[in-house]
C-alpha positions as CSV (number, residue, x, y, z in Angstrom):
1,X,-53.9,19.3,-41.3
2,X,-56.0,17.0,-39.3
3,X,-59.1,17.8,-36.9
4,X,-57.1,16.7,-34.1
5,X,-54.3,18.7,-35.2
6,X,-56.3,22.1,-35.4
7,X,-58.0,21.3,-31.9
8,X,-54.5,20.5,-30.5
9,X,-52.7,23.7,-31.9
10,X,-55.8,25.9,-30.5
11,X,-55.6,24.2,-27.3
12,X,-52.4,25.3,-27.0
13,X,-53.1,28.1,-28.2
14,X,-55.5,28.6,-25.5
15,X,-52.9,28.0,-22.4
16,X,-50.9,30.6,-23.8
17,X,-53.6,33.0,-23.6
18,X,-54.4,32.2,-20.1
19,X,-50.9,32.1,-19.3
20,X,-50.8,35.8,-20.7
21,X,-53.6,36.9,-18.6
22,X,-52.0,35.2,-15.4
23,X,-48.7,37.3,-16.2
24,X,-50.1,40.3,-16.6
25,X,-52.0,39.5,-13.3
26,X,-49.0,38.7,-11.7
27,X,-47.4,41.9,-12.8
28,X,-50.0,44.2,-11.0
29,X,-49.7,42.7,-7.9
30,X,-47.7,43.3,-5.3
31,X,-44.9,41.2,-4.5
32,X,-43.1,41.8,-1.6
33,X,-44.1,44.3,1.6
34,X,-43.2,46.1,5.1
35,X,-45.9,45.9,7.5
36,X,-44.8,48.5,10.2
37,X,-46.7,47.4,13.3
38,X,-47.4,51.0,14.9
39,X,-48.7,51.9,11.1
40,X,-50.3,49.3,9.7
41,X,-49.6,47.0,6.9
42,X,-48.4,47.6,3.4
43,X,-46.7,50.4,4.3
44,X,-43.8,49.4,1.7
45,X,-44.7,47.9,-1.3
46,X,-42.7,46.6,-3.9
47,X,-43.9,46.1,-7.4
48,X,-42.0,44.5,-10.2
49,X,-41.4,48.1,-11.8
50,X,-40.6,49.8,-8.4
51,X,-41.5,50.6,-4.5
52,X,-44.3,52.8,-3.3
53,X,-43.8,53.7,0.1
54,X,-46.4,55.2,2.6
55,X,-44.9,55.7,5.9
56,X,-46.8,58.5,7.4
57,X,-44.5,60.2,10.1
58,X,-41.5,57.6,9.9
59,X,-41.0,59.3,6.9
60,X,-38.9,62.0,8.4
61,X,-36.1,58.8,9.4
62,X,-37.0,55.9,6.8
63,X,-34.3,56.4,4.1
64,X,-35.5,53.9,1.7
65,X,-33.0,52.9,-0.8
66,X,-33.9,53.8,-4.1
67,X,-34.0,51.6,-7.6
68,X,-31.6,53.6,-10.8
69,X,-34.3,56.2,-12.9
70,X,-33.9,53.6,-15.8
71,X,-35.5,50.8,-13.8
72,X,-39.1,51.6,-14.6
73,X,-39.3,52.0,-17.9
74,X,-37.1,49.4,-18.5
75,X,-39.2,47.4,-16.5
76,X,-42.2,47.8,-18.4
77,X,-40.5,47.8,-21.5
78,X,-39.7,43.7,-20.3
79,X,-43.3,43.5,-19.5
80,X,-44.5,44.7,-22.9
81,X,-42.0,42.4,-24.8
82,X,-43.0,39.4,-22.6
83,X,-46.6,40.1,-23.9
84,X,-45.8,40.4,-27.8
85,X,-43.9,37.3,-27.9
86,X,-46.5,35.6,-26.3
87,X,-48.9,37.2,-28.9
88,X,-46.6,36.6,-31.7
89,X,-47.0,32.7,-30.7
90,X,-50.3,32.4,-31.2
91,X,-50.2,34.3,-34.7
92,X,-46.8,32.9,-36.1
93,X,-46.3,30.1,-39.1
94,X,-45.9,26.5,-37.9
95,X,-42.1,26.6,-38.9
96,X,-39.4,24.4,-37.6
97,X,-35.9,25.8,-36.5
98,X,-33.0,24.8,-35.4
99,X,-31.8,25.8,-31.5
100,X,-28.8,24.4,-29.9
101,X,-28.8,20.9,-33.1
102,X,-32.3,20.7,-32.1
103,X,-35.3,21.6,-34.1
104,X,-38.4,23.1,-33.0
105,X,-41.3,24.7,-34.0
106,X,-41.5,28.5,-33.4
107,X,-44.1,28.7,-31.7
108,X,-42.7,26.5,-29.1
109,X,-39.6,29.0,-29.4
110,X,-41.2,31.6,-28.6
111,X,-43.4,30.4,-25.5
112,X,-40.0,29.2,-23.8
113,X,-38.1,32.1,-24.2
114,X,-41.0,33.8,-22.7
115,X,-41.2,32.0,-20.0
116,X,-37.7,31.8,-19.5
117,X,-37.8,35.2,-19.4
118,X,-40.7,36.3,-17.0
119,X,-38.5,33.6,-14.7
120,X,-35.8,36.4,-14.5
121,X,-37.9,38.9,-13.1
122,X,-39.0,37.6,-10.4
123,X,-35.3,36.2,-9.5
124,X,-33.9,39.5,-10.2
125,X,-36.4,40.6,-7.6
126,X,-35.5,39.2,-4.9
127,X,-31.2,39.8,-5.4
128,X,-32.8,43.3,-5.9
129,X,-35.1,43.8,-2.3
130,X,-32.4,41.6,-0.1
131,X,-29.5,44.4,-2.0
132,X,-32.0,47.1,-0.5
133,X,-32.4,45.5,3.2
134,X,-28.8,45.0,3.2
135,X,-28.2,48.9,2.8
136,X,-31.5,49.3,5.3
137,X,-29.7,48.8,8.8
138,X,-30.8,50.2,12.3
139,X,-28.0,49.3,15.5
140,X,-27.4,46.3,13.4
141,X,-30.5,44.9,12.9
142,X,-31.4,44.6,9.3
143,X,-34.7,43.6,7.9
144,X,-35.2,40.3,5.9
145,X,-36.7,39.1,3.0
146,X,-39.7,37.6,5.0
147,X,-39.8,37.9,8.8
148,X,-40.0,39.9,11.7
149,X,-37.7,42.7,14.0
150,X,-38.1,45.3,15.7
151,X,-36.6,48.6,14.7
152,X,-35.8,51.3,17.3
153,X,-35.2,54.4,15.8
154,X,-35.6,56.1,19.4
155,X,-39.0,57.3,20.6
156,X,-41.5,57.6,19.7
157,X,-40.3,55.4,16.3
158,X,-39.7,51.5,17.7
159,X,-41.8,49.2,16.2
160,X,-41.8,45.7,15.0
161,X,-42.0,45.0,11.2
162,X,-42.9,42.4,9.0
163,X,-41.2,41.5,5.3
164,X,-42.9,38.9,3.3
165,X,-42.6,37.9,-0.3
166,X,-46.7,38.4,-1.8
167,X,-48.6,36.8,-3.8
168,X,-47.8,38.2,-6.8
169,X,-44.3,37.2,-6.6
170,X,-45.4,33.5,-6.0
171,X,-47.4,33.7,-9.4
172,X,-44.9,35.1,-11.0
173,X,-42.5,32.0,-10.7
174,X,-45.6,30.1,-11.3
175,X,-46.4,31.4,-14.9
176,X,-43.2,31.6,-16.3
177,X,-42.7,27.7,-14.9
178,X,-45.9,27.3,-16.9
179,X,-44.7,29.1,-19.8
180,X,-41.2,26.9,-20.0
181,X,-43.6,23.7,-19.3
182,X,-46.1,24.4,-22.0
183,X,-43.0,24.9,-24.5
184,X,-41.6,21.6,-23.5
185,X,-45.2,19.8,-23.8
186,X,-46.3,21.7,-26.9
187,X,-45.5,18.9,-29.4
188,X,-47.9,16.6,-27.2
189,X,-50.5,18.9,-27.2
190,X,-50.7,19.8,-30.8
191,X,-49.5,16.0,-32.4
192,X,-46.3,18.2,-33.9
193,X,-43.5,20.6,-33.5
């Protein structure tokens, strides 16, 4: 093995540590909120392993629809596998397989599959929040993924309230786009495989 080669393989090595740190990043931020106007922002908050609500005295009508008990902990059980793959890239043989007649290295393998994988969540996300507004309607007006309405529960409860997809959410499309990309381009970075 080369100089360049070695330099190559832990530069790539290198992305896919950064990449790690940007998922898990991603993870712990929120992606997608309710600002109620007459209580302030962030009052719903959804996370990639569930919701946290904090509604103060709308409590009493919001009727927040719920994600199934198995959703967290199968959420973080996806986060936890994203991460040892990714790990197991960097410590795995230089080995050529064979996937769909073509053959790559393992490493490379495993990258994309992570990244095609941290793709999903955030998809699954959003068929998962626009499910929960479409069960979340007052006189016909439901709330969208990002925008504004105004909800009139009767008084005192009318306000206007904002959805919007967060940053989080933005990142993580971003990082598992990386992850896919830095698969594709792993053979030019390292000189092989």
């Amino acid at each position: 093995m080369t100089t360049a080669d070695k330099s190559g393989i832990w530069a790539f090595r290198g992305l896919v540590v950064v990449a790690t740190g940007a998922l898990l990043y991603s993870w712990f931020l929120p992606w997608w909120s309710l600002d109620i106007a007459m209580l302030g922002p962030d009052r719903v908050v959804v996370r990639p392993w569930g919701e946290e609500a904090n509604l103060g005295s709308w409590n009493i009508i919001f009727e927040l629809p719920q994600m199934p008990a198995f959703f967290e902990p199968f959420a973080w059980t996806f986060l936890g596998v994203c991460v040892v793959l990714l790990i197991a890239s960097l410590l795995v043989k230089e080995k050529l397989i064979e996937i769909a007649g073509f053959s790559v290295s393992l490493p490379r393998a495993i990258v994309g599959a992570a990244g095609v994988a941290y793709m999903a969540a955030p998809a699954i996300a959003t068929l998962a929040i626009m499910y929960n507004l479409g069960q979340f309607e007052v006189d016909g007006v439901t709330v969208p993924l990002q925008g504004t309405v105004l909800l009139d529960f009767g008084a005192p409860w009318i306000s206007h309230v904002t959805s919007s997809l967060r940053p989080g959410y933005w990142l993580a499309w971003g990082v598992g786009a990386f992850l896919i990309i830095l698969a594709l381009l792993r053979r030019k970075i390292v000189g092989r495989g």
